[in-house]
N, C-alpha and C positions, 0 to 999 in steps of 0.2 A: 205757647208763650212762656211757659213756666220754667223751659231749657235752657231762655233767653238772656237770665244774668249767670251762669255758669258758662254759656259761650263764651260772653267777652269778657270774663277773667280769664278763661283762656289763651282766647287772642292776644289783650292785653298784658299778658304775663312771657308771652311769647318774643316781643321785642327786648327784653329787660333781659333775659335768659340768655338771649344775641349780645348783647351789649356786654356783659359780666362778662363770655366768653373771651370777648373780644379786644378787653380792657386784663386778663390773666397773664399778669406778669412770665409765665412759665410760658408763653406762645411766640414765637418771630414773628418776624414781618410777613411772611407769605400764610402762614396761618392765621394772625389777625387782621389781615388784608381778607379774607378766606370768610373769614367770622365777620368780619363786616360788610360783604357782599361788594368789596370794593378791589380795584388795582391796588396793588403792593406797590411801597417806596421803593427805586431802586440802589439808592445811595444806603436804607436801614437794611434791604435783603445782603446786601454786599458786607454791609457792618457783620451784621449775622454770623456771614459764613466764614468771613475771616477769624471773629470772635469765636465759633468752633473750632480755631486751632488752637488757644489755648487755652479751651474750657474743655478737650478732649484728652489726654497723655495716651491713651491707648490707641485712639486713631491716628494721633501722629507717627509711633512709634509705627505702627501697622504701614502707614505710608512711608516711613522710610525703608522698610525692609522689603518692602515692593521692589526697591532699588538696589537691593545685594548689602544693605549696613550692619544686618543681623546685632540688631542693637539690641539690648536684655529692655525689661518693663522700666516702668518711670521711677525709680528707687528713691529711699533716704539715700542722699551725699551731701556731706558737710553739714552745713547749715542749713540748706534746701534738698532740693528733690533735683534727680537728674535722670535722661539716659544717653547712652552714646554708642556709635555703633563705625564700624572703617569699611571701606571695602575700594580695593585697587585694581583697576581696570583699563585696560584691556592685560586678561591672568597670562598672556601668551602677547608680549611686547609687539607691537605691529612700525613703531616708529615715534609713538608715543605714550608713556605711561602717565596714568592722574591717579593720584593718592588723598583719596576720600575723606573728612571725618564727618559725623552728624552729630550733632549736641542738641538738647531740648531741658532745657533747666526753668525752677523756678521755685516759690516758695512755698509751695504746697501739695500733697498730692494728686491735688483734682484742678490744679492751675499751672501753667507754663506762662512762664514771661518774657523765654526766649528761644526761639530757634535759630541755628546759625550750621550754613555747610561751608567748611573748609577744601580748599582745594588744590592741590601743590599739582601742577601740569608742566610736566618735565616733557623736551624732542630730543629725537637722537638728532647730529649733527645735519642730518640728511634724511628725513622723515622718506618712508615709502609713499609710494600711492593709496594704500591700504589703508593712510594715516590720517588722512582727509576728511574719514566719516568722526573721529575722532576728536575736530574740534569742537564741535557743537557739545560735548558732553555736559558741561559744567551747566547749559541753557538747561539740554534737557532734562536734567538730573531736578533743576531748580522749579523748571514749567513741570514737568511729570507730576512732583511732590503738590505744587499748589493746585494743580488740575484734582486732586484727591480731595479737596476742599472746597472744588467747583469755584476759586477765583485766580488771577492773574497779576502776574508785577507790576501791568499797566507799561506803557511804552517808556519809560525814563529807564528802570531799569532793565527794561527788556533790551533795549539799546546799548547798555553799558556791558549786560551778559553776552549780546552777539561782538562785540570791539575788546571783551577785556579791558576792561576800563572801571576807575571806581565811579559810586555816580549816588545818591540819596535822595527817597523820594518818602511820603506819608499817605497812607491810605485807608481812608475808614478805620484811623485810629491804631493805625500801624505803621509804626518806624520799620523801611528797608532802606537797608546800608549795603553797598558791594564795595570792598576792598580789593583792588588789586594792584600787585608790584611786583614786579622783575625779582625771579631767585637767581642771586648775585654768582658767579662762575658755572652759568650754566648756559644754555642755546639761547643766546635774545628774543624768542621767542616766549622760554618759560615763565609763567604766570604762578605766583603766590593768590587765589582768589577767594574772601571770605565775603558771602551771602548772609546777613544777621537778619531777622525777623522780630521785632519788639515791638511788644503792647504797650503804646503810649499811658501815660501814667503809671507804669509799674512801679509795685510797693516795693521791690527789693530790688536791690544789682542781681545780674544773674551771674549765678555760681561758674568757676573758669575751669571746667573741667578738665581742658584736651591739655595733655603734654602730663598730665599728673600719671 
């Protein structure tokens, strides 16, 4: 009997230990879902993983050059922090070229407040057959990068990426915006199309890098 009240401090101290864990600002949703021996939200897992893309510059960066951007690290530009990266594709014209940029800016070194891909998609008069695989780039260029991030445009903008069409939607606290418009004396088909990614409430405008 004497082991008896050193037990259940034990015991006793053993829920409270769970609890702190599980309340530690520093944990997501699948870790304090984890710590509290419970299902995860799925609407705060998704906040989460979104919010990794701009609480990370290094993994952004790392995801865009997954993609051929060969963009440099997240640097001092201007007033903020930026990186940007090009890449034009297909190197060996097939019937259609698309001319890339990727931009990730914002006001701090360990925060981004904007991602945005640019996309100029030019057709020859008479696209080959070869040219076909070619339309989908801009989708998959856009689903590849958020797959890196393990989330998705959601159907609004997935819709507007497969028609080339502009189209705004918000998700777990994220503004996406698709621009597109016709490049004027070119194939009626060619698409001017900008993909923006923004952290609602952002404390700054994001710095306009591209054309500088």
């Amino acid at each position: 009997m004497r082991f008896a009240a050193p037990f259940l401090l034990i015991v006793a101290a053993a829920p409270l230990a769970g609890c702190g864990a599980a309340h530690d600002p520093a944990l997501n949703e699948q870790q304090a879902a984890a710590a509290q021996n419970r299902a995860p939200d799925r609407d705060k897992v998704m906040a989460d993983r979104w919010s990794g893309i701009f609480t990370n510059p290094a993994a952004v960066v790392a995801a865009a050059n997954d993609f051929g951007f060969k963009a440099e690290g997240y640097r001092a530009s201007g007033k903020g922090y930026a990186a940007t990266g090009k890449v034009t594709w297909p190197e060996k014209p097939n019937g259609i070229a698309v001319e890339s940029v990727f931009e990730a800016t914002g006001p701090a070194a360990d925060r981004i407040e904007t991602v945005r891909f640019t996309f100029d998609v030019k057709h020859d008069a008479k696209p080959g057959e070869r040219a076909r695989d070619s339309y989908g780039y801009v989708r998959r260029i856009v689903l590849g990068f958020l797959s890196r991030f393990e989330v998705g445009p959601g159907d609004t903008i997935n819709g507007a990426l497969q028609r080339r069409e502009s189209a705004k939607d918000v998700q777990h606290g994220v503004s996406i915006v698709v621009d597109a418009n016709p490049i004027s004396g070119g194939n009626a088909k060619d698409r001017h199309i900008t993909v923006t990614f923004t952290r609602v409430g952002a404390s700054a405008p994001a710095n306009q890098t591209q054309g500088k």
